[in-house]
N, C-alpha and C positions, 0 to 999 in steps of 0.2 A: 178028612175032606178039607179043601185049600177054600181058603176066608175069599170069596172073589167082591168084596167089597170096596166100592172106588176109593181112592185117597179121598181124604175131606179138603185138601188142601190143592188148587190149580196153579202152578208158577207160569205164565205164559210171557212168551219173549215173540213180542212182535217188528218190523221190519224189513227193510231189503238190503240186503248182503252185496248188492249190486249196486249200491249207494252211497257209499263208503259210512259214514257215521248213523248213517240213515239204520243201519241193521245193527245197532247195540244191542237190541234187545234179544236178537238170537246168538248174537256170540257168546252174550253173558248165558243164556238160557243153554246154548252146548257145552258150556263149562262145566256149568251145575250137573248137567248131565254124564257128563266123565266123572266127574266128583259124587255126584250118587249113585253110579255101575262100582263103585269102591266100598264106600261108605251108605248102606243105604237108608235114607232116612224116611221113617217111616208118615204114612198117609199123608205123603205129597207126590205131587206128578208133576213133573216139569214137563213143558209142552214147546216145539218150535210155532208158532204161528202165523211167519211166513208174512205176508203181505195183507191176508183175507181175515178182517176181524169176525168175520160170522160164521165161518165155519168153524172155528174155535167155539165163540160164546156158545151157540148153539145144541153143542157137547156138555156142556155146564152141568147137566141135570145132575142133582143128590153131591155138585160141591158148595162146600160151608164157605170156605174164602177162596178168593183170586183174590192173586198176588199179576200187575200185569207192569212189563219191565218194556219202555219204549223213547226211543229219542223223541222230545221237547222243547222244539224251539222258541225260548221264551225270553231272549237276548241274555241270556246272563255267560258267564265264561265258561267255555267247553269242559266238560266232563263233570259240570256242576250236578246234583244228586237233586230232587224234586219229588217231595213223599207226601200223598196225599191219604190220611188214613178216612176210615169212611166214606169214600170216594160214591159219590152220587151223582145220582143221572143227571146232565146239566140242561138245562133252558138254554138256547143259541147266545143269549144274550150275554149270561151270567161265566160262558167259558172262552171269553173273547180273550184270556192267557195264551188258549191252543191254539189260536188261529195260526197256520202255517205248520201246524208240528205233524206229527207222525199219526195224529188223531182225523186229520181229516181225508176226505174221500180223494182216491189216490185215480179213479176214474169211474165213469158212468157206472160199470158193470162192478164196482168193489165200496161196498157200505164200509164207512169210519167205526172206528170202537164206539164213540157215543151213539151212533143208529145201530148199531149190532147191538148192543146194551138195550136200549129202549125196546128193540126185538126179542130176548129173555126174557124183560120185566114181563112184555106183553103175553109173551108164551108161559112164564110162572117158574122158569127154568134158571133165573138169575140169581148167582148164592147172595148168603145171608151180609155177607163181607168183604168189600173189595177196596183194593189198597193199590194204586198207582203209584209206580217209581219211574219218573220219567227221568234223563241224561240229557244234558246241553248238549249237540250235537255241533261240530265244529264244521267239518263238511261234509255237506251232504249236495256228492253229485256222482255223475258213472265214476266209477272206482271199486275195489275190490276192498276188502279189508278197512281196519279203523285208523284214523290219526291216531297220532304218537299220548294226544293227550289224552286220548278215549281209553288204548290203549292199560294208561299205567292206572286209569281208573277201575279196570274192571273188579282189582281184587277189593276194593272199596265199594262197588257196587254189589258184589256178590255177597258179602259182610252187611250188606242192607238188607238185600230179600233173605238170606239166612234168619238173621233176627225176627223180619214178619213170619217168617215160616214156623219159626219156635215158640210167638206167640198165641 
């Protein structure tokens, strides 16, 4: 009989691919994904997450950590790396870092990752460990694909959620 037991482990790569730097999080998260149809590494699930943070969290139920990979605009130099281990629910006040970045609500009808998160807590569905890799994002506007900088960063970003993944 086949183990149908979830990975313990969520990688989720959030984003819009139609934004240019704006969608690091799922180019990195399609990589891993080629890279574990090879290699497969066991009880983790990488996940695209697309633009909508709650319909992701909301899936959450019986994972131990998230791993979640998202452009950050926090003025530092493009393809700069931003790793928050323990990552907690923030007070508006206290994450006034993300203001602008890839965290906040992108329109009416689409909750940010911190109200998507607060939404888990509230439902009992939120894992035990959650660990933010945000990316400096260089541009972020209609465009297809990443700058050149984001670009030579991925296999350094991937070498990041790798390591959370192993621990």
């Amino acid at each position: 009989m086949e183990n149908s037991r979830r990975p313990k482990t969520a990688v989720v790569g959030f984003g819009n691919i139609l934004m240019g730097d704006e969608g690091v999080g799922i180019h990195v998260v399609k990589e891993l994904q080629m890279q574990n149809a090879k290699c497969k590494i066991r009880d983790v699930e990488f996940i695209d997450g697309g633009t909508s943070a709650l319909d992701i969290i909301l899936s959450l139920k019986d994972i131990d950590k998230l791993v979640v990979i998202d452009a950050v605009k926090n003025g530092g130099i493009p393809g700069e790396i931003y790793k928050f281990h323990n990552f907690t629910i923030p007070c508006e006040d206290k994450f006034s870092q993300f203001q602008n970045s890839g965290m906040q609500k992108t329109s009416l009808h689409d909750l940010n990752l911190v109200d998507a998160l607060k939404i888990a807590e509230k439902l009992g569905t939120l894992p035990k460990e959650i660990v933010f890799i945000g990316v400096e994002p260089k541009e972020i506007e209609p465009k297809m694909g990443l700058s050149e900088e984001l670009k030579t960063k991925i296999p350094e970003i991937i070498k990041t959620v790798l390591c959370e993944v192993k621990q």
